[in-house]
C-alpha positions as CSV (number, residue, x, y, z in Angstrom):
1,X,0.0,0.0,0.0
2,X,1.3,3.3,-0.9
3,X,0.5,6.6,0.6
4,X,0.8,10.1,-1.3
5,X,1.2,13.4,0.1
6,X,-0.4,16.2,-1.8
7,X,1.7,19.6,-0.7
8,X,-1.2,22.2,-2.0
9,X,-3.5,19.8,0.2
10,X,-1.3,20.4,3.1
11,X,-0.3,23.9,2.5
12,X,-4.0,25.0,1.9
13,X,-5.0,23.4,5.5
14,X,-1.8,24.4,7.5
15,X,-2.9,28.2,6.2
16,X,-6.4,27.4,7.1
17,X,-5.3,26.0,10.6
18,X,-3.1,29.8,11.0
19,X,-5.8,32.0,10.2
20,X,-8.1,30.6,12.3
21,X,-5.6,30.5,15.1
22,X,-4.6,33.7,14.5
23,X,-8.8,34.6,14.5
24,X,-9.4,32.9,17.5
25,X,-6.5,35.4,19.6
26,X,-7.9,38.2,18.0
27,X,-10.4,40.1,19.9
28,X,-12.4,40.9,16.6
29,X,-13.1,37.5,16.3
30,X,-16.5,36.6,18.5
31,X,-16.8,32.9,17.9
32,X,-14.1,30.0,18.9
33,X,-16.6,27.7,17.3
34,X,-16.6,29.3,13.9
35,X,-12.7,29.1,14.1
36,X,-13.0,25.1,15.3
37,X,-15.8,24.6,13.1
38,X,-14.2,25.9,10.5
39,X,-10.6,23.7,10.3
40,X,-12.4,20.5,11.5
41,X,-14.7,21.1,8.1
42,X,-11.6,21.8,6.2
43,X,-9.6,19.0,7.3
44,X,-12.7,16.7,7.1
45,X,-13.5,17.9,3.6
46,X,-9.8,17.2,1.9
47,X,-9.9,14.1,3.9
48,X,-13.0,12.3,3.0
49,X,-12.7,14.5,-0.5
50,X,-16.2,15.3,0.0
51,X,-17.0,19.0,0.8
52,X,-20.7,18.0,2.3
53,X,-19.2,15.9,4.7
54,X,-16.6,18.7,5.7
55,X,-19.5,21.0,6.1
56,X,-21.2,19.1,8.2
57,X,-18.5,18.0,10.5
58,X,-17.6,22.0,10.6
59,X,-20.9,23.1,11.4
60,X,-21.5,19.9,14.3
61,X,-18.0,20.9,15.5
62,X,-18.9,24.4,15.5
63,X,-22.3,24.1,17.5
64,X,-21.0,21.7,19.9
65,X,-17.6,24.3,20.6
66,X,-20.5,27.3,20.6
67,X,-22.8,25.3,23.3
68,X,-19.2,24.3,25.4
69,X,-18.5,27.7,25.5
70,X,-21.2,29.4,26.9
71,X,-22.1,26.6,29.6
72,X,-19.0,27.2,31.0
73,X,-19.1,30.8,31.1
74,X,-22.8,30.4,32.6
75,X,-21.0,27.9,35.1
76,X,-18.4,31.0,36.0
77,X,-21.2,33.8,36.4
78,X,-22.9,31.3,38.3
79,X,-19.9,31.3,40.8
80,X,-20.3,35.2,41.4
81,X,-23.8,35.2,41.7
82,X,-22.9,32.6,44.4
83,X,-20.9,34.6,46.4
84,X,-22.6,37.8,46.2
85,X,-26.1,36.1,47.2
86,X,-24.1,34.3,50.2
87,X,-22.3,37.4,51.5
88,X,-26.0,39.4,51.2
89,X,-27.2,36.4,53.2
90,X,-25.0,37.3,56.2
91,X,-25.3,40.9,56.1
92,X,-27.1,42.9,58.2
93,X,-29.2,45.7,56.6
94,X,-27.1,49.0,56.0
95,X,-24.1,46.4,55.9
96,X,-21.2,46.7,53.4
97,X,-18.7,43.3,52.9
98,X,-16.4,42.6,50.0
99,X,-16.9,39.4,47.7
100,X,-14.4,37.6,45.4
101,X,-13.9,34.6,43.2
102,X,-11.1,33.8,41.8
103,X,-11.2,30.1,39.5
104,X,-8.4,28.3,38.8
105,X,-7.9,29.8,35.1
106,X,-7.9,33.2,35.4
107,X,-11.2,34.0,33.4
108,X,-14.1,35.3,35.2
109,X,-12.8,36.4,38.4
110,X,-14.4,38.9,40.0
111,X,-14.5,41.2,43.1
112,X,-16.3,43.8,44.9
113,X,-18.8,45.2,47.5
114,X,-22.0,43.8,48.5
115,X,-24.4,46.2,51.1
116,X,-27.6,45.0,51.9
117,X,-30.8,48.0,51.4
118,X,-33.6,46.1,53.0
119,X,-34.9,42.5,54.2
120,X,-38.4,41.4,54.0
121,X,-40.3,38.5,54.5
122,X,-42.6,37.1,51.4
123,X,-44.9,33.9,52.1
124,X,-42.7,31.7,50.4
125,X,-39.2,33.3,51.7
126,X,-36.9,35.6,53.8
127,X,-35.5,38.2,51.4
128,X,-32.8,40.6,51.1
129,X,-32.4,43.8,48.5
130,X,-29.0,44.9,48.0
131,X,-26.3,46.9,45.7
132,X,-23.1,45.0,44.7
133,X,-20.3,46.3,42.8
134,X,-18.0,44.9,40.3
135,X,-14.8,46.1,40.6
136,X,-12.9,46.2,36.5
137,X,-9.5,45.1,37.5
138,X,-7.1,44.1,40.0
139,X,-6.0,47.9,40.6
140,X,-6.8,50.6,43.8
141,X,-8.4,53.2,42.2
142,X,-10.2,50.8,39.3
143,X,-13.9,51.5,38.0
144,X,-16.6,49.9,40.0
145,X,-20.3,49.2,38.6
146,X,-22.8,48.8,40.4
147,X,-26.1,46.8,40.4
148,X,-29.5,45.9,42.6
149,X,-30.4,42.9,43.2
150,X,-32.6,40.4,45.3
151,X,-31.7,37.1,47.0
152,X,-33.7,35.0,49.0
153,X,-32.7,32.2,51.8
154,X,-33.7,28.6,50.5
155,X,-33.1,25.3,52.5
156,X,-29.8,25.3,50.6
157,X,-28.7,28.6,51.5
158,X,-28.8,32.2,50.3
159,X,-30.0,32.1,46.5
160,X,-29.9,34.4,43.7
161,X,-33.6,35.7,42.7
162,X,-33.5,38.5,41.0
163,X,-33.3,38.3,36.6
164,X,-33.1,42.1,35.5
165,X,-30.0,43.5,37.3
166,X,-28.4,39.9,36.3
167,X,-28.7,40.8,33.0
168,X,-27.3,43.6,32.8
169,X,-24.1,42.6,33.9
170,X,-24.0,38.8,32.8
171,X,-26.1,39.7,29.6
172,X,-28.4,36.3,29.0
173,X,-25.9,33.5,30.2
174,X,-27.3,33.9,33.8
């Protein structure tokens, strides 16, 4: 059995492979998916010699790199919600503590303040209103934001129950 190398076949998807790594460090670039989609299609494609197969490899790698993506991010806002909703839980009204997470890849860390405006009782739950700032950087005199929200005390702990100040600042990955 004898193999052959085509070099235009392997020059066409090592420049393929470049721009979309070169796309994917860009911050003009808004999908890694496209990028992923895009050289597993290509690669699939000259493989198989079939462009329909390539597509459809590029656009199931695609979706599944897309759907990865944001679960994970939603898994990292989760975490701040988290922490804010806990350290509103044990603050007394007119009370200001700090909050931070910090994962273990540096993506989606986040500190601030959280100072609690009110409590109040609903039939279901106790509840707490408060402001909670996010802090834009690691530096003393960076920007804060801030936000209101609402959590409420559940047999699991302090919960996040508010959607509209959410998504604001986490957008619809909440």
């Amino acid at each position: 059995m004898t193999l052959s190398f085509d070099v235009s076949f392997a020059l066409r998807l090592g420049l393929v492979a470049a721009g979309a790594a070169a796309c994917v460090t860009m911050s003009g670039c808004a999908s890694i998916g496209a990028a992923t989609g895009a050289v597993a299609g290509v690669a699939t494609g000259a493989f198989t010699t079939n462009p329909a197969v390539g597509l459809g490899v590029g656009i199931a790698v695609q979706a599944a790199t897309d759907e990865l993506v944001a679960r994970t991010m939603k898994s990292l806002h989760q975490d701040q919600q988290v922490m804010i909703a806990v350290t509103a839980g044990m603050s007394q009204v007119g009370e200001t503590r700090p909050w931070k997470v910090k994962h273990t890849l540096p993506v989606e860390n986040g500190h601030g303040e959280v100072r609690v405006l009110r409590e109040f009782n609903s039939a279901l739950a106790s509840c707490k209103e408060f402001a909670f700032s996010v802090v834009d950087g690691d530096d003393a005199k960076a920007p804060a934001e801030w936000f209101v929200a609402t959590a409420c005390q559940q047999s699991e702990g302090w919960k996040w129950a508010s959607a509209e100040p959410a998504v604001e600042r986490w957008g619809n990955l909440q």
